[in-house]
N, C-alpha and C positions, 0 to 999 in steps of 0.2 A: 417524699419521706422514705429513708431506705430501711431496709428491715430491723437492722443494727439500733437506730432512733427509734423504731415503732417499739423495741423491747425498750430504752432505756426510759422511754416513756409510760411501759406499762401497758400497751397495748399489744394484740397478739398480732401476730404478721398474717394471719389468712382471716377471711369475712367471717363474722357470725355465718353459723349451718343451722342455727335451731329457730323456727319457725315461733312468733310473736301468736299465733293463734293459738297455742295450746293455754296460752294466760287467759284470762277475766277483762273486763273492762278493767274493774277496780285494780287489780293487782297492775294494769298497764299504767293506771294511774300513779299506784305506790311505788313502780318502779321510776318513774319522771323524775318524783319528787325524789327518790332516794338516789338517784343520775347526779341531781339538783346541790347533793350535799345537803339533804336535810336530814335532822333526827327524825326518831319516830314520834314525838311528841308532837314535833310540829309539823309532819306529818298526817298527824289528825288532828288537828286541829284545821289548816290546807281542805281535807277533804271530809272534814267533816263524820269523823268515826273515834271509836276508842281507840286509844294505844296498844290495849293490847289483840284488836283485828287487825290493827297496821304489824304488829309484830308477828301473828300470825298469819298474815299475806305474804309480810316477808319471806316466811319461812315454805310458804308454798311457792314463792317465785324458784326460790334456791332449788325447791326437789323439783318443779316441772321442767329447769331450765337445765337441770344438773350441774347447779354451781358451786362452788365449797363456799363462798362465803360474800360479803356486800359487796366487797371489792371488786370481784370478779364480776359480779352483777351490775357494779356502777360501769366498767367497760365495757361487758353487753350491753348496756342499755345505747352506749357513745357509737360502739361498732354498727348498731345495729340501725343506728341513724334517730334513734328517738329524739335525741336534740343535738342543739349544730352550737358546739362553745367552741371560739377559736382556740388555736395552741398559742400557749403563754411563749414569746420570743426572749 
């Protein structure tokens, strides 16, 4: 896939540089599900917490990772190899 398709896809053209240890377990986990396309509701409901520590996990994934927002968070999570979804043809 050439660079040109990795933007038009959404995807940044160079690898995640930000290191998965500076997360939680838990937050490793809310980010899967949030990779996953799930809301926050069912979110916790998934791992068994309130919604609003799934929304505040969220929000910590965002400042440890330095992300502006879910989006960007749901392509870390893809670049970064957390889970393997094929590309829609």
């Amino acid at each position: 896939m050439g660079v040109v398709q990795m933007f038009v896809w959404g995807l940044s053209a160079v690898p995640a540089v930000r290191d998965l240890d500076v997360l939680t377990d838990d937050q490793r986990a809310v980010l899967r599900c949030l990779a996953r396309g799930h809301a926050d509701h069912e979110i916790a409901r998934v791992l068994g917490m309130g919604q609003q520590r799934v929304a505040d996990e969220v929000a910590e994934i965002l400042g440890r990772l330095e992300l502006p927002d879910r989006v960007a968070a749901v392509v870390f999570a893809h670049e970064a190899g957390m889970l393997h979804l094929p590309f829609p043809r």
